[in-house]
C-alpha positions as CSV (number, residue, x, y, z in Angstrom):
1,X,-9.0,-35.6,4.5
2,X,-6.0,-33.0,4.9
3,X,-2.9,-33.7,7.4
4,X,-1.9,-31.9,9.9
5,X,2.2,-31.7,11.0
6,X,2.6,-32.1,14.6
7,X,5.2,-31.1,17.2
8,X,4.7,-32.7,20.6
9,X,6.1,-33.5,23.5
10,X,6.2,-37.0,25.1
11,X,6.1,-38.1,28.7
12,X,9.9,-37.8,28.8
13,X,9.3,-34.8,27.7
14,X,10.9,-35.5,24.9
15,X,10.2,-33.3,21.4
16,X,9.0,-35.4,18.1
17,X,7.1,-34.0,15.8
18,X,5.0,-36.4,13.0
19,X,2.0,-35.8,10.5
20,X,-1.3,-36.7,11.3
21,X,-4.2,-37.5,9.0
22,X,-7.7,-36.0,10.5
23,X,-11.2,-34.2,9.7
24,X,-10.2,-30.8,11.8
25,X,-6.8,-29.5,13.8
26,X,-9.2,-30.0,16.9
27,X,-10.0,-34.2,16.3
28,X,-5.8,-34.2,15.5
29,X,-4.8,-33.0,18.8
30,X,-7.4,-34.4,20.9
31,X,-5.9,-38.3,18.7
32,X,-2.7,-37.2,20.2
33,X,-3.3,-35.9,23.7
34,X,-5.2,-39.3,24.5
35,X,-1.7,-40.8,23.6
36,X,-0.1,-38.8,26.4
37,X,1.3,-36.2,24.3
38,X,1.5,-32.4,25.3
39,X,0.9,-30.4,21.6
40,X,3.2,-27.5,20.9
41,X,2.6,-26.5,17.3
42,X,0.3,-27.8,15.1
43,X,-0.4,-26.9,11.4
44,X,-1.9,-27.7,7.8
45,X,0.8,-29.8,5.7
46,X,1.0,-27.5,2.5
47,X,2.1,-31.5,0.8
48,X,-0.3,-32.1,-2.5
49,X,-1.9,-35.6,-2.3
50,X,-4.3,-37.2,-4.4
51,X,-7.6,-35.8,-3.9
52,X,-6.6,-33.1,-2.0
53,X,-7.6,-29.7,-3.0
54,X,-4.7,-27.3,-4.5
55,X,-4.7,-24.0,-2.2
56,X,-4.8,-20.6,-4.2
57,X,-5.3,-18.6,-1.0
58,X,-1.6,-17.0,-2.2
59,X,-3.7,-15.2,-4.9
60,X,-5.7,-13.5,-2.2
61,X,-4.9,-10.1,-1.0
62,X,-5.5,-8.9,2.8
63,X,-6.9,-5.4,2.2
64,X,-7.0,-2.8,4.9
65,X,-11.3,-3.1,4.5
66,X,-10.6,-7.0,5.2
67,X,-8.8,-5.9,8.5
68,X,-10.9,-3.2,9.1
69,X,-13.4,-4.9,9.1
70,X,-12.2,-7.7,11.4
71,X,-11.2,-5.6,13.6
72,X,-14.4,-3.9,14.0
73,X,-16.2,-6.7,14.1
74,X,-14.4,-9.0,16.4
75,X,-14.3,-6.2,19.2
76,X,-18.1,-6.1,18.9
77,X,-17.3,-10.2,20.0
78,X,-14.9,-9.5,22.9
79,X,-17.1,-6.9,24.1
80,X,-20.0,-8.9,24.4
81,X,-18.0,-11.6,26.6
82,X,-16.9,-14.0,23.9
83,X,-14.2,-16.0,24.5
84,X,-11.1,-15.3,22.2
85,X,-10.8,-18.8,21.0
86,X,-14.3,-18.8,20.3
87,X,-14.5,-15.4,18.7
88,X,-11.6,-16.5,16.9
89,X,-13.6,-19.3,15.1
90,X,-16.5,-17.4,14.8
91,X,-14.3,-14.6,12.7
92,X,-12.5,-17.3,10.6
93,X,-15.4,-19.1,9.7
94,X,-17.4,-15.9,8.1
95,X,-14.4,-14.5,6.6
96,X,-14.8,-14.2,3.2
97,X,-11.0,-13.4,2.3
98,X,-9.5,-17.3,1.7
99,X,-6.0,-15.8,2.8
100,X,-6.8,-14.1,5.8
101,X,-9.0,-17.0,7.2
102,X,-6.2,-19.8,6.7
103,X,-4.6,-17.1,8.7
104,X,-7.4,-16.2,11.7
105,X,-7.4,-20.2,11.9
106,X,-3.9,-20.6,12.5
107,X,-3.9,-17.8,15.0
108,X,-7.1,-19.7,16.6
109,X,-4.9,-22.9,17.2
110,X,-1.8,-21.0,18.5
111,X,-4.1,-19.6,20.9
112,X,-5.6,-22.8,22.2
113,X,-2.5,-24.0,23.2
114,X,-1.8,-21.3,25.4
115,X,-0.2,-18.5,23.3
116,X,-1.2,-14.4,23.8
117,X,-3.8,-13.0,20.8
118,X,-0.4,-10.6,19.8
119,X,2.3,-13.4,19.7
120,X,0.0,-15.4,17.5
121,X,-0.6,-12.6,15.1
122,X,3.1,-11.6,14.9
123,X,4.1,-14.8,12.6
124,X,1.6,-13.1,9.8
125,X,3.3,-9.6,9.2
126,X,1.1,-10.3,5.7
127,X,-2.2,-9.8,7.6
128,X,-1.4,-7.9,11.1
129,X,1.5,-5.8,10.7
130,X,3.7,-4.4,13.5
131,X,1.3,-1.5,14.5
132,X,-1.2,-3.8,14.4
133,X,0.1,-6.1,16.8
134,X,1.9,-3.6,19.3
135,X,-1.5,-1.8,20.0
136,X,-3.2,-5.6,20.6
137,X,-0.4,-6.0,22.9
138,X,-1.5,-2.9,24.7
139,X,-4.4,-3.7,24.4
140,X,-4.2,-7.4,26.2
141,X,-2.0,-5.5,28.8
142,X,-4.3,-2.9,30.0
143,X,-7.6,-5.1,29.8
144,X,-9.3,-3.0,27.2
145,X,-9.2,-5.1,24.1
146,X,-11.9,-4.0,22.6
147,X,-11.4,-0.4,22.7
148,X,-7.6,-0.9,21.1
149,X,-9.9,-3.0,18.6
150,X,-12.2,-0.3,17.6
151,X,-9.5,2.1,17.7
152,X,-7.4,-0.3,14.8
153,X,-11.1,-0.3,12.3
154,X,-10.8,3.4,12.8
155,X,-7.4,4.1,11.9
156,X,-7.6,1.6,9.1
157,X,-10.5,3.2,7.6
158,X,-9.1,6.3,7.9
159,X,-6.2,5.3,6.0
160,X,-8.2,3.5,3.6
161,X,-10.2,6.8,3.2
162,X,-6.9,9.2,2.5
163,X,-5.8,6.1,0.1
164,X,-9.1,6.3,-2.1
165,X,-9.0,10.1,-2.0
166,X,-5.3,10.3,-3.3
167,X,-6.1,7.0,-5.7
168,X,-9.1,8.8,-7.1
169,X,-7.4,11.9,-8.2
170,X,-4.8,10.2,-10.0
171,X,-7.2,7.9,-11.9
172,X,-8.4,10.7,-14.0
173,X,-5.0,12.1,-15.6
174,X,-4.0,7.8,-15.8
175,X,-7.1,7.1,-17.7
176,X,-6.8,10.4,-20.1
177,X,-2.9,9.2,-20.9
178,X,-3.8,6.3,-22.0
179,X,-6.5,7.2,-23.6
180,X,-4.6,10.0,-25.5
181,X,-1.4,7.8,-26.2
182,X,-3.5,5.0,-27.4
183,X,-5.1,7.6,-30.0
184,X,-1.9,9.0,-31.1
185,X,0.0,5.9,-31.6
186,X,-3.2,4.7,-33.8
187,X,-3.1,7.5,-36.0
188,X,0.8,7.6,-36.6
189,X,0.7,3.8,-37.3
190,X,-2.4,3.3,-39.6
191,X,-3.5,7.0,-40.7
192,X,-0.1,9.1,-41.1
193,X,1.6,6.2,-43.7
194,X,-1.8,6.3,-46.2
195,X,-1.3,9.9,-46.6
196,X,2.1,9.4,-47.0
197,X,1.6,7.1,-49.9
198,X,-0.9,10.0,-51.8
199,X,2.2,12.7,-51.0
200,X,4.4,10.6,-52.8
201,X,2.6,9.9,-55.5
202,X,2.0,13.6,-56.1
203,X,5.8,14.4,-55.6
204,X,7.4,17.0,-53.8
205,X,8.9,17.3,-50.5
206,X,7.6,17.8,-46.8
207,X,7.1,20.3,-44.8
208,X,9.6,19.1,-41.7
209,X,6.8,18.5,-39.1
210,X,5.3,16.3,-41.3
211,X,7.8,14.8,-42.5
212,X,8.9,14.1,-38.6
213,X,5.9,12.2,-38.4
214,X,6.3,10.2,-41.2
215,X,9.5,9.1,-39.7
216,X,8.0,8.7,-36.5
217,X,5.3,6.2,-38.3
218,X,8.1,4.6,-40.0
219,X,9.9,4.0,-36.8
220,X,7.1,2.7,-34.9
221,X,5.9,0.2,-36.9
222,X,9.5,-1.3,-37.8
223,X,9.4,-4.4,-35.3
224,X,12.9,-4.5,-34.3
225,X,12.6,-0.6,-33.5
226,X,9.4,-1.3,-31.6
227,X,11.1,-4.2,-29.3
228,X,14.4,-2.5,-28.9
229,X,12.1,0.9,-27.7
230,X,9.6,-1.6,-25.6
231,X,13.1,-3.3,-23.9
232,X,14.3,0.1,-23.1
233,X,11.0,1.0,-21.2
234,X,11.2,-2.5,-19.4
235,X,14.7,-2.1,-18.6
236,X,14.6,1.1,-17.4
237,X,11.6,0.5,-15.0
238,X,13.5,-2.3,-13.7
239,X,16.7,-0.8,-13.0
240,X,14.7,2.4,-11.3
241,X,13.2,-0.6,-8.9
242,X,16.5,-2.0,-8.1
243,X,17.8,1.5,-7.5
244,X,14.6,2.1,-5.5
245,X,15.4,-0.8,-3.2
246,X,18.9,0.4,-2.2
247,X,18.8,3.0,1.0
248,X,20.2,5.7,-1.2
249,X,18.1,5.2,-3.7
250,X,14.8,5.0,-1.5
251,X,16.4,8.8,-0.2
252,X,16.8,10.1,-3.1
253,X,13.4,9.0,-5.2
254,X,11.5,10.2,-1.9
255,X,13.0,13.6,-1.3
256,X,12.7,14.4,-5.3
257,X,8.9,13.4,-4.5
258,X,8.7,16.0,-1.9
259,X,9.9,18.3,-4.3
260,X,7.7,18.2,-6.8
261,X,5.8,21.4,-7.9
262,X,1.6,19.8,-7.3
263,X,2.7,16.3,-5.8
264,X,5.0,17.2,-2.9
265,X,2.8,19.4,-0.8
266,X,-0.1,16.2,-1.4
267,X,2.8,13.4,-0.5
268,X,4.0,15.8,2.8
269,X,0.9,16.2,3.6
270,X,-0.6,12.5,3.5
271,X,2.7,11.1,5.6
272,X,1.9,14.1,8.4
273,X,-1.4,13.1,8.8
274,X,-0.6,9.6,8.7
275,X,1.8,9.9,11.0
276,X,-0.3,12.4,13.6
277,X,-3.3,9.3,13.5
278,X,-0.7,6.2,14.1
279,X,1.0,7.8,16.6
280,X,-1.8,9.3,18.3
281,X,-3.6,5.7,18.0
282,X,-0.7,4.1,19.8
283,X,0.0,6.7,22.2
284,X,-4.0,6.3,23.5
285,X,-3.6,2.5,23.7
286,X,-0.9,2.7,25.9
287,X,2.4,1.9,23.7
288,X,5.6,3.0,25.2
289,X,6.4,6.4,23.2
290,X,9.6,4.6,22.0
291,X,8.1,2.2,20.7
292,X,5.4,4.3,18.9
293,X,8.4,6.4,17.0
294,X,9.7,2.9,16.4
295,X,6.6,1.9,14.8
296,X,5.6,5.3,12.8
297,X,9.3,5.4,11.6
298,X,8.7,1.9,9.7
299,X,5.1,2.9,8.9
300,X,6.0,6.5,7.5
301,X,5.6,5.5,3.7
302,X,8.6,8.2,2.9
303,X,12.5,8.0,3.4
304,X,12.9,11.5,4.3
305,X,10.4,11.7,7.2
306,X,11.4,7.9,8.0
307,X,14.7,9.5,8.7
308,X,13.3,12.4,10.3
309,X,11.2,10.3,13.0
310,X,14.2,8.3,13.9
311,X,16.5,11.5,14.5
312,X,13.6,12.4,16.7
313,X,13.4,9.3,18.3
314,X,16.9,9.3,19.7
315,X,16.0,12.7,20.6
316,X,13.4,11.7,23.1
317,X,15.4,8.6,23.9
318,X,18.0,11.3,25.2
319,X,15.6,12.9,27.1
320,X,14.6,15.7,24.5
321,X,11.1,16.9,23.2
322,X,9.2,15.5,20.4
323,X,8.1,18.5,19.0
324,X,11.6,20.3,19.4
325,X,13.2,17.3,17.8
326,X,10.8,17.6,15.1
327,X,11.1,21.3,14.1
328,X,14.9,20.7,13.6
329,X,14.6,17.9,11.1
330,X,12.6,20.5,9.2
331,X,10.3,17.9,7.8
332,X,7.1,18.5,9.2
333,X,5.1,22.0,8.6
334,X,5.7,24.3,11.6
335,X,1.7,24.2,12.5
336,X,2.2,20.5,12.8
337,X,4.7,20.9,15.4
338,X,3.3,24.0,17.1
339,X,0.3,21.8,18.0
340,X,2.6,18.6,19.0
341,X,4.4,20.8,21.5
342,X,1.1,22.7,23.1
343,X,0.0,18.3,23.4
344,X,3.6,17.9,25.4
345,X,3.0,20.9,27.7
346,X,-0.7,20.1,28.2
347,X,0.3,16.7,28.7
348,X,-2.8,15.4,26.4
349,X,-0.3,14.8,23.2
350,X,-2.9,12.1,21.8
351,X,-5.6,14.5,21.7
352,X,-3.6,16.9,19.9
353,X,-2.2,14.4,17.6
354,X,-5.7,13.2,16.1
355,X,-6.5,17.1,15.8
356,X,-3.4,18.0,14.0
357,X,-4.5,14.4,12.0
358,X,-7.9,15.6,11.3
359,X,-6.6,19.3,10.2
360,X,-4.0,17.4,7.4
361,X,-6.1,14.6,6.2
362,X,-8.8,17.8,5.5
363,X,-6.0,19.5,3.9
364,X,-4.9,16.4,1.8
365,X,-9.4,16.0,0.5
366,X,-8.5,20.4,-0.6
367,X,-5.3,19.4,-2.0
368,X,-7.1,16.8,-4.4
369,X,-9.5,18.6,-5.4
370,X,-7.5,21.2,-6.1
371,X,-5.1,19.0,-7.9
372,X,-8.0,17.5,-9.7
373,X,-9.3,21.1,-11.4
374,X,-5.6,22.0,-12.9
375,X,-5.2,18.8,-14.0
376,X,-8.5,18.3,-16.3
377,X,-8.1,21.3,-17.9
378,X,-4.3,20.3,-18.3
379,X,-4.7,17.0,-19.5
380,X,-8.0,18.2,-22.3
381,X,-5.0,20.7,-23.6
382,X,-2.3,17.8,-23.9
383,X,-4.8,15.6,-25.1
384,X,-6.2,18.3,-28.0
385,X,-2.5,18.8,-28.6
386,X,-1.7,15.3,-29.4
387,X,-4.5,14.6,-32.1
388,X,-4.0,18.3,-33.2
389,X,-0.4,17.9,-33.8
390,X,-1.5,14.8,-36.2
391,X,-4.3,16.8,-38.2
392,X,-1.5,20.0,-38.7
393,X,0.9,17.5,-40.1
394,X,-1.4,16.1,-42.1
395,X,-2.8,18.9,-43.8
396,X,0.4,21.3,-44.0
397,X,1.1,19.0,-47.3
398,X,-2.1,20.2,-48.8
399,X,-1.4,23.3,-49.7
400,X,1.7,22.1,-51.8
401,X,-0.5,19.6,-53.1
402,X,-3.1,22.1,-54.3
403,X,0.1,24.1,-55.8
404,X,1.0,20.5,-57.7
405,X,-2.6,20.4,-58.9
406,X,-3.1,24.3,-60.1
């Protein structure tokens, strides 16, 4: 039977708080309000005790089809007149995700005692992040709830769709590296040293590119070489994530992103559109435009356009235009601002911010497949250059063996 930590207040109003063995959260606090005790908080011990079940729910990930999902489904609750609380317990008790249904359970309880659906979700960043919540707060606000709900499965499968499209066309050249690394590290470990032996035994030097392989061979399967070369990989991937973490370093890494030759006009292009659909999402649900640019800033996925929102945002705290504020960071593609400012002067910005969404996130599905065809036909050549480079070394020796024979 799990436990359950309490904080109450008594009669004398008074705060205590004590643990509670009982079947559900519900028998707990209805045990303690028959004592006279008002309930404030009330949540699962994490404590191990014998015959109690360890909880592995860590190992679960929230996904963005989990909250989709949820999202789509629980606004099909509150518009058919279900009570939160219920709908709530109705959600959690279907979920299959073991993480985000401790979580929708928790949130049930905070509810029942009084709390808003937004400040209960705020204490889970892990599962309802701060767009998330802001919009459910406008959503609560203005008494349309299920709209802002529909609205969040939307935008999250959107992004979920522009994730898989971008995830997909790097799976091919990943796959094809390691695939073609994997095949040229077997033959210069096993295949290049047993035609060294046979060269040796026939005498003569060579040729330099093969014997640059052989040296290679040699090197890789020397086991101190091998861990001092698999340390330096480690290492340096570690110290790249530490440098990552540090604001210049985040600034840096991103605008040297932006720059590159196929990859920065794909990157530019997925943080505009992802920034057009958030922001348009919030503006339509009725969050504050401050707090919207507040919002995309932290949401923006890229230093340099994280930057760029925030200069804008104390542009339109100021009293300036978006758009205007925009054009001078020189971030966003003019066409993207053009249309932001004709939403301004029309006064139906939203609108024009899921259009100028839906143009980018259809140039970012070209810009993948366009990606996609160079890089086959890139990644065949380095591939066919990898395993050929092994056959040339191997058989430039052959012709000074055939000399050694004659």
């Amino acid at each position: 039977m799990p436990t359950y930590v309490i904080k109450a207040r008594d009669a004398q109003g008074r705060s205590r708080q004590q643990k509670v063995t009982a079947s559900s959260a519900r028998e707990a606090r209805t045990n303690l309000s028959k004592r006279g005790l008002q309930i404030l908080e009330i949540k699962e011990s994490q404590g191990f005790s014998a015959g109690s079940e360890i909880d592995l729910s860590f190992l679960n990930k929230i996904t963005v089809k989990d909250k989709a999902l949820f999202s789509r489904q629980f606004a099909a609750l509150v518009n058919a007149g279900v009570a939160l609380v219920r709908g709530l317990g109705v959600m959690a008790e279907q979920c299959r995700n073991p993480k985000l249904k401790k979580i929708l359970l928790q949130i049930n309880t905070n509810v029942q005692q009084g709390m808003s659906l937004s400040d209960a979700m705020r204490p889970h960043p892990q599962a309802f992040d701060q767009l998330y919540v802001a919009m459910i707060q406008a959503g609560e606000t203005g008494g349309v709830l299920d709209e802002v709900l529909n609205r969040l499965s939307k935008l999250l499968e959107d992004q979920a769709r522009l994730s898989n499209q971008i995830r997909s066309a790097l799976a091919y050249p990943v796959i094809v590296t390691i695939i073609a690394v994997t095949i040229f590290l077997g033959m210069v470990i096993f295949l290049i040293p047993v035609f060294d032996g046979i060269f040796k035994q026939l005498g003569g030097s060579l040729p330099p590119f093969t014997q640059l392989m052989v040296n290679l061979s040699e090197f890789l399967r020397n086991p101190l070489y091998g861990f001092i070369s698999i340390a330096f990989f480690v290492g340096a991937s570690i110290l790249l994530a530490q440098y990552y973490k540090t604001p210049s370093g985040r600034l840096n890494i991103d605008r040297f992103m932006l720059k590159l030759p196929l990859f920065g006009d794909l990157i530019q292009k997925t943080a505009v559109a992802r920034f057009c659909r958030t922001f348009g999402s919030l503006s339509r649900s009725g969050v504050p435009i401050l707090t919207s640019l507040e919002i995309v800033r932290d949401t923006a996925g890229n230093q340099v356009i994280s930057n760029a929102v925030n200069e804008a945002r104390k542009e339109v705290q100021g009293g300036g235009m978006l758009s205007l504020a925009l054009q001078k960071e020189k971030v966003f593609p003019p066409l993207a601002t053009q249309m932001i400012n004709v939403g301004e002067e029309t006064g139906e910005i939203d609108k024009m911010l899921m259009k100028v969404a839906d143009f980018y996130e259809d140039e970012v599905e070209q810009a993948v497949k366009a990606l996609t065809s160079i890089i086959e036909p890139l990644m065949i050549v380095v591939l066919g250059g990898m395993v050929g480079s092994i056959l040339v070394a191997m058989y430039l020796p052959m012709f000074k063996i055939f000399d050694l024979v004659a």
